[in-house]
N, C-alpha and C positions, 0 to 999 in steps of 0.2 A: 477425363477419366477420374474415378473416384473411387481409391484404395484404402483401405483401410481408415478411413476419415480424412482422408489426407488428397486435395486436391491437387491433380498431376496435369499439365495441358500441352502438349507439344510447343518445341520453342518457335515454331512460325504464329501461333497465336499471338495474341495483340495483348500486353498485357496489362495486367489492372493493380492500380496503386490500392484500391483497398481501403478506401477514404471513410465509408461511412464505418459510424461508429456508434456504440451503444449508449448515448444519453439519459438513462434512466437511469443509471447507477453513480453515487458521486464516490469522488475519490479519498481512498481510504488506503494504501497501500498501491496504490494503483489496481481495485480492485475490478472496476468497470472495464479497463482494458484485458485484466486475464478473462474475464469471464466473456469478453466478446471472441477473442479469439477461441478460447473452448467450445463455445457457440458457432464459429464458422469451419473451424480447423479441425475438430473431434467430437462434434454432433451434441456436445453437452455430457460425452459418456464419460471422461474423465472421474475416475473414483478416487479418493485417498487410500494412503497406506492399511493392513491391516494395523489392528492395535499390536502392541510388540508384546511376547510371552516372553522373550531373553529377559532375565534380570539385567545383566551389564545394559542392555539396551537400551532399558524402561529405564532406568539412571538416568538418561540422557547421556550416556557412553558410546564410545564404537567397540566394540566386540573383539576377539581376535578371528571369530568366522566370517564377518564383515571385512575386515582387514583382506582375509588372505584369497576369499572369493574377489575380491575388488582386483587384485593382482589378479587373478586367473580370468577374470571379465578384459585388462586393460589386453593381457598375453592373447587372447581369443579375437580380440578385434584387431591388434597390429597383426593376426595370421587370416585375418577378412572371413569371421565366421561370424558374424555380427548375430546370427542366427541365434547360434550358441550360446554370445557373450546376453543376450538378453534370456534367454532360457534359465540361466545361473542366475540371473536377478532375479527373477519370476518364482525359483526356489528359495531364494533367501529370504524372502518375503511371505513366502508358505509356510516357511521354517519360522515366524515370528522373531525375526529379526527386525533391525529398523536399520537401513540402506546409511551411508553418511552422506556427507556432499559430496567425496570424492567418487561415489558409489554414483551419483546423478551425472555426476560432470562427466565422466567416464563417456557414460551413454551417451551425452550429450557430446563427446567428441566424436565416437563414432558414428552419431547424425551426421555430423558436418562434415565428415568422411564420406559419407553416401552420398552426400549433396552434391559434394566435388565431383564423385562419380557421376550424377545425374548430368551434368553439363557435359562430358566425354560421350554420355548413352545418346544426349540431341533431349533431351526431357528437363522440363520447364517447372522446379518449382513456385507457389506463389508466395508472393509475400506474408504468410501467414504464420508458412515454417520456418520462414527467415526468423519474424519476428519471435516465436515460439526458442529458435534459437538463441536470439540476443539477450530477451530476457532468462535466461537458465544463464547464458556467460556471466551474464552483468550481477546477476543474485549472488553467484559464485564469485564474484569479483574477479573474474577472469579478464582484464581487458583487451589482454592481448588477443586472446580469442572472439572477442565480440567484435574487435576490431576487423578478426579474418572473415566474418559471420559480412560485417559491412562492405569488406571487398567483394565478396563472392555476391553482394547483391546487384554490385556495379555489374560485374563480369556477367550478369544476366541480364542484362538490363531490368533489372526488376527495382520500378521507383521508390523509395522510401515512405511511408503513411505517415500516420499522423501518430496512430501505434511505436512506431518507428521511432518515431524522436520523443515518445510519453517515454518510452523505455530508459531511455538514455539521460533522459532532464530527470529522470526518478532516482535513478541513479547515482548519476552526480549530486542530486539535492540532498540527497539523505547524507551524503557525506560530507555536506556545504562548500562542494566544489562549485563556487559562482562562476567564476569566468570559465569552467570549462561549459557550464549552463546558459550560459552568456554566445557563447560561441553557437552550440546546439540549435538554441534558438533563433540566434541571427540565418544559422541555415537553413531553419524549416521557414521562416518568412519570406527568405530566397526562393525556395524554392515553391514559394505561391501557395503555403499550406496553412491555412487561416487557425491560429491558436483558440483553444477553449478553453470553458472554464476552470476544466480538469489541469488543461495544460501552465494558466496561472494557479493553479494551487498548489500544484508540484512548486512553481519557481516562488511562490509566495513560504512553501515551506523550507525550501533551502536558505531563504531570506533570515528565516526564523532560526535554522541553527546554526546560520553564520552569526548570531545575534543581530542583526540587522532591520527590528520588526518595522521602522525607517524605509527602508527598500520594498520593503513586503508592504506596507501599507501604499504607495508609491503606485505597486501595480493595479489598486483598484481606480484609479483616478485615470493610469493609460486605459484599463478596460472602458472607462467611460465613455474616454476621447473616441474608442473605437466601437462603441455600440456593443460590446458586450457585457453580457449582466452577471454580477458575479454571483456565484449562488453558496448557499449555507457553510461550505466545505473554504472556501476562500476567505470570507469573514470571518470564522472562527480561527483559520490558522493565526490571521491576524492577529488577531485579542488574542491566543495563546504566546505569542511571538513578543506584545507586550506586557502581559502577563510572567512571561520568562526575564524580563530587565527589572520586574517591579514596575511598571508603571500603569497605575492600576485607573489615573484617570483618564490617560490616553486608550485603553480597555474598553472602560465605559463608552467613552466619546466615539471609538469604533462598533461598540453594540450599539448604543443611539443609531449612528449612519447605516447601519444593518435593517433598523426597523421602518427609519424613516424611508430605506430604497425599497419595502414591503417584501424582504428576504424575511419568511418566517425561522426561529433561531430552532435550535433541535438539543438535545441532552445532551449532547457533547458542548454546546455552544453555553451551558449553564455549570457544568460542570467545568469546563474550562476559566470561568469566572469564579467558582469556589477554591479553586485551588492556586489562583491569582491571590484574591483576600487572604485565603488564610497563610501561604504564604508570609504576605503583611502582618502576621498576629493577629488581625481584623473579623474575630466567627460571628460579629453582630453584623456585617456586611455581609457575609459568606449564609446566614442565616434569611437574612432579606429576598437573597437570590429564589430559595423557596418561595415566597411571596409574587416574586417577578414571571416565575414557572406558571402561576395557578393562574397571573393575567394572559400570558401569553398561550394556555392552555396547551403547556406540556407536562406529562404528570415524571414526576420523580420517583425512582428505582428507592428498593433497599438502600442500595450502595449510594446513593445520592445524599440519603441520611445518615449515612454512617461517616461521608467527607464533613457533612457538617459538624456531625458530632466528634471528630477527630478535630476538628477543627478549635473547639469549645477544651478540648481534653490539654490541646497544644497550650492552652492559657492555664490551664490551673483548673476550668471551673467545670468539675464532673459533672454535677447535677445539671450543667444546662447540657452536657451531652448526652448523661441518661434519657433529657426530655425528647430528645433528635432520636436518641434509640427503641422509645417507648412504642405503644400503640398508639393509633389511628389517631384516638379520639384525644392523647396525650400530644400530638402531631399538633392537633387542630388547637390548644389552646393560645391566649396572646401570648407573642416574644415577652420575655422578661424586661421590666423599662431599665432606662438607660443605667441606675444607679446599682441594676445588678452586674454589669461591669465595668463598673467605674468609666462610663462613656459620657456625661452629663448633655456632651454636647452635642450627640451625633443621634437624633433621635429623625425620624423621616418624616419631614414633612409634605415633601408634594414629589409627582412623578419624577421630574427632574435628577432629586435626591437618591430617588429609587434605583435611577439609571448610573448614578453614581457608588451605588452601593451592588454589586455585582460579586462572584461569591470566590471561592479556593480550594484545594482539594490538603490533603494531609501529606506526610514526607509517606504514609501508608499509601496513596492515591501515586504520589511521584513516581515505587516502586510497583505497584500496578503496573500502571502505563508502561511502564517500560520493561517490565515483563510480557507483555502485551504486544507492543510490537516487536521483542524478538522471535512471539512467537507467528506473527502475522509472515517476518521474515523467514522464517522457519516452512511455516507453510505453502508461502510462492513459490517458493525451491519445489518442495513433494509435486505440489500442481503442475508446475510446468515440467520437471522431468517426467512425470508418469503420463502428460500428453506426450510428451514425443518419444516412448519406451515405445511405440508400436510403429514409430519411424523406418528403424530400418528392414524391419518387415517388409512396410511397403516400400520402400525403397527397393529392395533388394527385387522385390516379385514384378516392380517395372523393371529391373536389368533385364530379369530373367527372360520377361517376354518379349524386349526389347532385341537379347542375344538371339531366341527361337527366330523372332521373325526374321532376323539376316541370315539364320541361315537359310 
């Protein structure tokens, strides 16, 4: 039966673990897994929020009408109007307000409320709203409820995916909870679920902000052992990983091994090497990586010249940043030699050099990035509550026909 996008199967059906997975997208956020499940679970119809017209909101504030409908949404679902309590979102949201997380999680308990009831009705969730659930607990950092999310999949028998455990390793890694990753993972190979590449990039990045780039370079060498090929999003974390300790030539030596496995690198993968170098003080290495781009035929952003030239500004020497920030044809003239910054000795002589001269981003780039992904985190929250805001709808409307038909 198919409700509202929401696949419903009676529980004597044979259920399905939900294994395939969408490979065309690499991980970013863990963004290949929300988008497969928006793809199987809710048709792809998932929209984000309006833009917010509240001033307090657009601050990035909660509101006190946000606040006090959140209490009137929690009061409407503990009296099982679930109805209701989504209708008052639905206004708040008309109203140009911006929901908060307590405003998500809300809804997203009174999923899990419905779900419990679906097992009472004899109705068979799939593993999709499970997982739809976990990830909203875990974004939330709920764990104790993503905990109840994993009981309730036992008590259905409903096996765990591969989804399943990305959620949970994504999780944990971002918080550099290894051993609880550690554990995760020993599970899913238990239980006969072949790890991808996605899935070592996740625990390659938790490597990385345990400071660990050590461990995280570690797992390209098991991928080996086991035939799997690490792709863009895996080497890169790496080199950011030693990149993040200063170790600029174990960087390199990791970009080498990138090219000689014929993993072509991507903007991120050259960017992450500029902000290594400059980092180190180093904009005539960080300036090379340009160079390195035009071989490997990937072309560089604005922002790719502006790290550089941040990079030049961090030393002292504006004019060689102006030249990063000029035009085209300002772009294309030769680097300055070595004695415009007292480099004498570090001039490039052959590929090798090259590979050792890999580039860095600015303390401007550092806060970037990390405005960047709180808002990447920001937005997995909006995506996953606003797919399952039409949960207990259709929850509610298998009760309903569920109740009609006994009588």
């Amino acid at each position: 039966m198919l409700q509202d996008g929401i696949q419903l199967t009676p529980a004597s059906t044979s259920n399905s673990t939900g294994k395939t997975r969408n490979k065309g997208k690499e991980l970013n956020g863990s963004a290949s897994t929300e988008e497969e499940e928006k793809r199987q679970g809710n048709g792809g119809d998932a929209q984000p929020p309006p833009a917010s017209t509240c001033t307090t909101c657009a601050k990035g504030h909660t509101c006190q009408a946000v606040v006090s409908r959140t209490r009137e949404m929690r009061s409407l679902i503990d009296a099982k109007k679930s109805h209701q309590a989504q209708a008052l979102f639905g206004h708040l949201a008309d109203e140009g307000h911006r929901p908060s997380l307590v405003t998500y999680t809300t809804l997203l308990t009174a999923a899990l409320g419905c779900v419990r009831q679906m097992k009472d009705a004899g109705v068979l969730p799939n593993v999709i709203v499970f997982n739809t659930l976990l990830k909203g607990f875990l974004d939330a950092n709920d764990t104790a409820a993503a905990d109840d999310v994993l009981g309730l999949m036992e008590q259905f028998g409903i096996e765990p995916d591969i989804v399943t455990y990305s959620h949970q390793l994504n999780a944990f890694s971002s918080l550099g909870h290894m051993a609880k990753c550690s554990k995760v993972f020993d599970t899913m190979v238990e239980a006969r679920i072949e790890p991808d590449p996605q899935v070592y990039s996740i625990l390659a990045k938790g490597h990385v902000r345990a400071q660990q780039p050590g461990k995280a370079e570690e797992l390209l060498e098991r991928m080996r052992r086991l035939g799997v090929r690490p792709n863009v999003v895996t080497f890169t974390t790496v080199i950011s990983g030693w990149c993040s300790v200063a170790d600029m030539d174990n960087a390199a030596r990791v970009y080498k091994k990138m090219r000689d496995a014929g993993v072509r690198p991507n903007l991120r993968t050259f960017e992450t090497l500029i902000w290594g170098y400059s980092e180190q003080k180093q904009p005539w290495k960080a300036e090379e990586v340009l160079r390195m781009m035009q071989e490997a035929g990937v072309r560089p952003k604005q922002s790719t010249y502006s790290l550089v030239a941040d990079a030049w500004k961090a030393v002292g020497l504006v004019k060689n940043a102006n030249r990063n920030l000029g035009s085209p044809d300002d772009r294309r003239r030769p680097a300055p030699n070595a004695s415009d910054h007292d480099e004498p000795d570090r001039r490039p002589d052959d590929d090798d050099d090259k590979l050792q001269r890999s580039g860095r981003a600015s303390d401007k780039r550092a806060r970037d990035r990390q405005g960047w992904r709180l808002c990447i985190v920001g937005a997995a929250v909006v995506v996953v509550a606003v797919a399952i805001v039409s949960a207990p709808t259709a929850i509610l409307g298998v009760l309903q026909g569920a109740k009609a038909e006994a009588g």
